[in-house]
C-alpha positions as CSV (number, residue, x, y, z in Angstrom):
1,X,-84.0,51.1,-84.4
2,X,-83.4,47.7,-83.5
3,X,-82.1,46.4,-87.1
4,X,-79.9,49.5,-87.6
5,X,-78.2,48.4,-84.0
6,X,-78.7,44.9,-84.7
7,X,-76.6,44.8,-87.9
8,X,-74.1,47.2,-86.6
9,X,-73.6,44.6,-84.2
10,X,-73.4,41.5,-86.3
11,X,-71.2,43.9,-88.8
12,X,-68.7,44.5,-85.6
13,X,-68.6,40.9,-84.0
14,X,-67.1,39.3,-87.6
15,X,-64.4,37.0,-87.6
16,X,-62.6,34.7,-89.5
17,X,-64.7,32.0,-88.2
18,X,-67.7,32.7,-89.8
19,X,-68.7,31.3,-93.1
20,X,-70.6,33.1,-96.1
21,X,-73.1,30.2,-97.2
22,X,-74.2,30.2,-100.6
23,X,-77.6,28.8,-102.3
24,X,-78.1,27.8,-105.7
25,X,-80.5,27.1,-108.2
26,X,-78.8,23.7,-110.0
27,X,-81.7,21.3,-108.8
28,X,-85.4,21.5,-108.9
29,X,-86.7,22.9,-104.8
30,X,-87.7,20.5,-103.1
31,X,-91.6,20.9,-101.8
32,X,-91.6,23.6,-98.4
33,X,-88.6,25.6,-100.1
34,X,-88.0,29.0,-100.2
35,X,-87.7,30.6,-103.5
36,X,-88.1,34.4,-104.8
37,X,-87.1,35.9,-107.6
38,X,-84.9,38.5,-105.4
39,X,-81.7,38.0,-103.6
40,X,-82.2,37.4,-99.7
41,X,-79.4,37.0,-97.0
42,X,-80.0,35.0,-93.6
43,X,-77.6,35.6,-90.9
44,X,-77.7,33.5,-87.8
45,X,-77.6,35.3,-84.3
46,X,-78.0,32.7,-82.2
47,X,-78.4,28.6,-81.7
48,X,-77.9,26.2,-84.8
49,X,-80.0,26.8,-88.4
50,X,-80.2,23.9,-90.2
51,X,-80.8,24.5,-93.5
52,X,-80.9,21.9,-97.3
53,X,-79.2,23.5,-100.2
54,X,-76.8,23.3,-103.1
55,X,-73.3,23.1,-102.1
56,X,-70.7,24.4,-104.4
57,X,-70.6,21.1,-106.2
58,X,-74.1,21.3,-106.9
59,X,-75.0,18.6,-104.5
60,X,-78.1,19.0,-101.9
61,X,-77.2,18.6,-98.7
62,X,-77.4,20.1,-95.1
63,X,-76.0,22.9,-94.1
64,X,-75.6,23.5,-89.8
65,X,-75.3,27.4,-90.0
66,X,-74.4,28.9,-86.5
67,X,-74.3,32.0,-85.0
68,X,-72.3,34.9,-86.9
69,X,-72.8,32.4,-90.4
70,X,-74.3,34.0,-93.4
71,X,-76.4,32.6,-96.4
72,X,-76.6,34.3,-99.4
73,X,-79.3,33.4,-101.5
74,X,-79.3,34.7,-105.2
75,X,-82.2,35.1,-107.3
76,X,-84.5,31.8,-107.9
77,X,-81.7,30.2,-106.1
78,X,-83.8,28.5,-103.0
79,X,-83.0,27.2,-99.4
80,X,-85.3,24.8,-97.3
81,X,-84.9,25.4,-93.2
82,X,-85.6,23.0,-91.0
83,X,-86.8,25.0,-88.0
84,X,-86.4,22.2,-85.7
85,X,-83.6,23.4,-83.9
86,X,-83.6,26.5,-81.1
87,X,-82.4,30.1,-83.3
88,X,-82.8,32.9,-83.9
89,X,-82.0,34.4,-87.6
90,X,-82.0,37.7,-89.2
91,X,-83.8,37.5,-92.8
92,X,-82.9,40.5,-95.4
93,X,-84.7,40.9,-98.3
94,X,-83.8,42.6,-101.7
95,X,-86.2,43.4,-103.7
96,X,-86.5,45.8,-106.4
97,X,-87.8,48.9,-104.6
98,X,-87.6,47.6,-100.7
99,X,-85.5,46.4,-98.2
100,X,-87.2,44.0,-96.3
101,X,-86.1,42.9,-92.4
102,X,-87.3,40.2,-90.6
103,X,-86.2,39.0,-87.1
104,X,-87.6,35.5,-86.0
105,X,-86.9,33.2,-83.3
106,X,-87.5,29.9,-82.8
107,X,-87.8,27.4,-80.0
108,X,-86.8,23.4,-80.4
109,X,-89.9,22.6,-79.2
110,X,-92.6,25.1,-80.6
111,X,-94.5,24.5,-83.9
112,X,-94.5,28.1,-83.4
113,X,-92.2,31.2,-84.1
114,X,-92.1,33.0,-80.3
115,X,-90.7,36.7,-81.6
116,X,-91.0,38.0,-85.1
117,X,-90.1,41.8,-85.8
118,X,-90.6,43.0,-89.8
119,X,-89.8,46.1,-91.2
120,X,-89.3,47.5,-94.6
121,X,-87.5,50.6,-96.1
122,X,-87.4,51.9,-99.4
123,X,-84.0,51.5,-101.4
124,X,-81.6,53.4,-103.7
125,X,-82.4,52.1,-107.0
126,X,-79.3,52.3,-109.3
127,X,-76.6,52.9,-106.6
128,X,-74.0,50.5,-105.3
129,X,-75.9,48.2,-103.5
130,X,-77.4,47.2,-107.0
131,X,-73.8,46.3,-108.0
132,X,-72.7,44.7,-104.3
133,X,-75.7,42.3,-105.0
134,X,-74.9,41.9,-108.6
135,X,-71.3,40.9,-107.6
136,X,-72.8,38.4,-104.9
137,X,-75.2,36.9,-107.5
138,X,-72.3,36.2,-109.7
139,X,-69.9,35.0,-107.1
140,X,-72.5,32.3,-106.0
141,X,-71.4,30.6,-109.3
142,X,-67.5,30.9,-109.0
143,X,-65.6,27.9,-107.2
144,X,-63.2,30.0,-105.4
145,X,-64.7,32.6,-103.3
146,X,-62.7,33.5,-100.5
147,X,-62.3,36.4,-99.8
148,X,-64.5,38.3,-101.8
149,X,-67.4,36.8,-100.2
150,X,-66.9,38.6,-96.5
151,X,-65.8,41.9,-98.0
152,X,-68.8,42.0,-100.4
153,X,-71.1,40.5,-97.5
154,X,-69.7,43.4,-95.3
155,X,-70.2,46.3,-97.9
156,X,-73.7,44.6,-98.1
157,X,-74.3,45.3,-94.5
158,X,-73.0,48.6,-94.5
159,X,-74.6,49.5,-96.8
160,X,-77.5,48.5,-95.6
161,X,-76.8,50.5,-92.3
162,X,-76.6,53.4,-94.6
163,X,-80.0,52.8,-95.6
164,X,-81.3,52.6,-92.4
165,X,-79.8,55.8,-91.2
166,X,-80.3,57.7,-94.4
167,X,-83.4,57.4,-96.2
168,X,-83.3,59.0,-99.7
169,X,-86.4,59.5,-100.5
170,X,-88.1,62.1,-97.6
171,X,-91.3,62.7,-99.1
172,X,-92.3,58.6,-99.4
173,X,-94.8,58.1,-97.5
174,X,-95.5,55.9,-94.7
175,X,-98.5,54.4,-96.6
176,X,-95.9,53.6,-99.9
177,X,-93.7,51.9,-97.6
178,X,-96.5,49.9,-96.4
179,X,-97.7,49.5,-99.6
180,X,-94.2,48.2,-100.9
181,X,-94.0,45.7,-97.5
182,X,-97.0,43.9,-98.1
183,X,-96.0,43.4,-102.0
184,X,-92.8,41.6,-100.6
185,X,-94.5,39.9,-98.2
186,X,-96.6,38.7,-100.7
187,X,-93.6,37.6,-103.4
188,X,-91.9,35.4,-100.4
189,X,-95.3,33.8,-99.5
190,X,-97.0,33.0,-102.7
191,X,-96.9,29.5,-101.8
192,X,-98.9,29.9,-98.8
193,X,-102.7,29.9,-97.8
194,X,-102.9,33.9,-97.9
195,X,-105.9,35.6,-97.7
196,X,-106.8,39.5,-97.4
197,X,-108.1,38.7,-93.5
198,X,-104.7,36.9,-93.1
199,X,-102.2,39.7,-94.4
200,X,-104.3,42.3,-92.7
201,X,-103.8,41.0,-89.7
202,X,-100.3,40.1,-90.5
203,X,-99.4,44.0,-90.8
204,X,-102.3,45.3,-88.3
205,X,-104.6,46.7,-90.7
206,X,-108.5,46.2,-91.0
207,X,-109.5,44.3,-94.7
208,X,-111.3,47.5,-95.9
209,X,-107.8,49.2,-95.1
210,X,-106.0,46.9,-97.3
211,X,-108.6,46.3,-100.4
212,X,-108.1,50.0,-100.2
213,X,-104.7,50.2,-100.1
214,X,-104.2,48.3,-103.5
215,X,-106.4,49.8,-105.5
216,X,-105.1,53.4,-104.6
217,X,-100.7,52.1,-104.7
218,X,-101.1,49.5,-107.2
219,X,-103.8,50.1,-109.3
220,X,-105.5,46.6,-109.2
221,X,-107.4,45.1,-106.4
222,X,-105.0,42.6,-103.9
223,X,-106.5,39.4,-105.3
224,X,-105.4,40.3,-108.4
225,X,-101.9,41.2,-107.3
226,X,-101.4,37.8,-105.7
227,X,-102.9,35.7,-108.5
228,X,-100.3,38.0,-110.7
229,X,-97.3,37.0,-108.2
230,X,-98.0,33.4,-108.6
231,X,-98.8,33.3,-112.5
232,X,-95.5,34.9,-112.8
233,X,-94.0,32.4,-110.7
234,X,-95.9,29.5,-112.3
235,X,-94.2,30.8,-115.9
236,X,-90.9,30.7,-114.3
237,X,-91.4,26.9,-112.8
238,X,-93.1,25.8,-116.3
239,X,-90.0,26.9,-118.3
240,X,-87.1,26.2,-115.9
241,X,-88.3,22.7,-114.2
242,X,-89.9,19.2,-115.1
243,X,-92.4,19.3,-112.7
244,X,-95.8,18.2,-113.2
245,X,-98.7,20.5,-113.7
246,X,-100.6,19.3,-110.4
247,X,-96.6,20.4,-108.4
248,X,-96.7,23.8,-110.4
249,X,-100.0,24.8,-108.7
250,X,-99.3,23.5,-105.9
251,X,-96.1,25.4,-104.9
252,X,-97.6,28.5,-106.5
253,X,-100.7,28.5,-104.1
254,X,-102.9,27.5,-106.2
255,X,-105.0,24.3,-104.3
256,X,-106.8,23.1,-107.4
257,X,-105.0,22.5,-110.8
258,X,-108.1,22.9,-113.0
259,X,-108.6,26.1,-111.2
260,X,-104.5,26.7,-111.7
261,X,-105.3,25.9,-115.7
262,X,-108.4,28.2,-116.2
263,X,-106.5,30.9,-114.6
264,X,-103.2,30.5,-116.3
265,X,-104.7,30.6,-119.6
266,X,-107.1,33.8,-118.9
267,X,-103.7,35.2,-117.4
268,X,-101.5,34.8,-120.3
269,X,-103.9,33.3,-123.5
270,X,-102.2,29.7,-123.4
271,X,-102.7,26.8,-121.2
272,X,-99.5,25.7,-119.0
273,X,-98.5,22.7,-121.2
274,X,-99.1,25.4,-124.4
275,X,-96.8,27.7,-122.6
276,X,-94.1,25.2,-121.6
277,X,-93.7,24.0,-125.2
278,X,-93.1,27.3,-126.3
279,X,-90.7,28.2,-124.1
């Protein structure tokens, strides 16, 4: 499998050189960041990443990550890549049930990603790897963090190999896993245009397929998962940042902030500014 090898190799090739890069969640995102509400780590395989984030003085500023760097991005912590450079960068992301993998790569002068590989696994829930990423989540806010952060980032990835080679749950089907994959694809792209045409072509499936899919896994129909995702995303933005309420649906996908409003308030029984006040 390419990401077993792949982080066997980056896991292997480690050096003193490289730095652990973390995110953090101090100032508001700016608009076009990227912001979940699980932890993600981006390591850099090859040509410069440029990324805007917190440094550990809680200034925003540029980051040039290069090739063996990590960032480590906690919870609702967020990073904003420039993608204007040539690289290539391994994405992993944690969610509750899932290990997602994504492998993109980027030319300097495409508007376009040239090679993206995705794949997603299901996790041990309430093993180590709960407490590696627990210990990372609290590091992030420490001033000193050499070197715990390379032997935490490495028992990350090793565990993660683990993973890879070692499913623990046999009898989870292929259709779960898909199921699960779309869900996190979903949670990191929220912010996006995403339609059911868009993310069944995305993961090679007809629209039927999908409308189906939901409604057997998750019990609700795929609209209603994504207007769930960014609801719960627009509570978390109402009660942790100042932003206005036309900025809240806008960076929760939502095009139309009347639209945002009527919906909030069916969702949860209060309109946003309602909701804000009594948070």
């Amino acid at each position: 499998m390419v990401f077993h090898d792949l982080l066997s190799t980056i896991l292997a090739e480690r050096d003193s050189s490289h730095r652990v890069l973390f995110a953090g969640d101090f100032h508001a995102p700016p608009p076009c960041s990227y912001q979940v509400n699980f932890p993600r780590l981006e390591l850099v395989l090859e040509g410069e990443y440029i990324n805007e984030m917190e440094n550990h003085e809680r200034k925003v500023t540029e980051f040039v990550a290069k090739p063996g760097d990590a960032i480590f991005i906690p919870p609702n912590s967020w990073n904003k890549p420039k993608w204007d450079t040539q690289c290539s960068v391994l994405s992993m992301l944690f969610g509750k049930r899932q290990l997602g993998l994504s492998l993109v790569s980027k030319r300097a002068d495409d508007t376009e990603f040239f090679d993206v590989q995705k794949f997603s696994i299901q996790t041990r829930s309430g093993f180590a790897i709960d407490n590696i990423l627990g210990a990372l989540n609290s590091l992030a806010r420490e001033q000193t963090k050499k070197p715990m952060d390379e032997l935490l980032l490495q028992a990350l990835l090793q565990y993660s190999i683990s993973i890879l080679e070692a499913p623990t749950e046999k009898s989870h089907s292929r259709v779960q896993d898909l199921y699960q994959g779309i869900c996190i694809y979903i949670q990191e792209n929220f912010h996006r245009t995403i339609t059911r045409d868009s993310i069944a072509e995305r993961f090679s499936v007809s629209p039927n397929h999908l409308s189906r899919l939901f409604r057997q896994q998750g019990h609700m129909t795929l609209a209603d998962y994504i207007t769930w995702v960014r609801i719960d995303r627009a509570k978390f933005m109402l009660k942790k940042y100042n932003f206005k309420l036309t900025e809240v649906s806008q960076r929760c996908g939502f095009n139309d902030v009347n639209y945002f409003c009527r919906v909030f308030k069916q969702r949860t029984g209060s309109t946003p500014t309602d909701y804000r006040s009594a948070a």
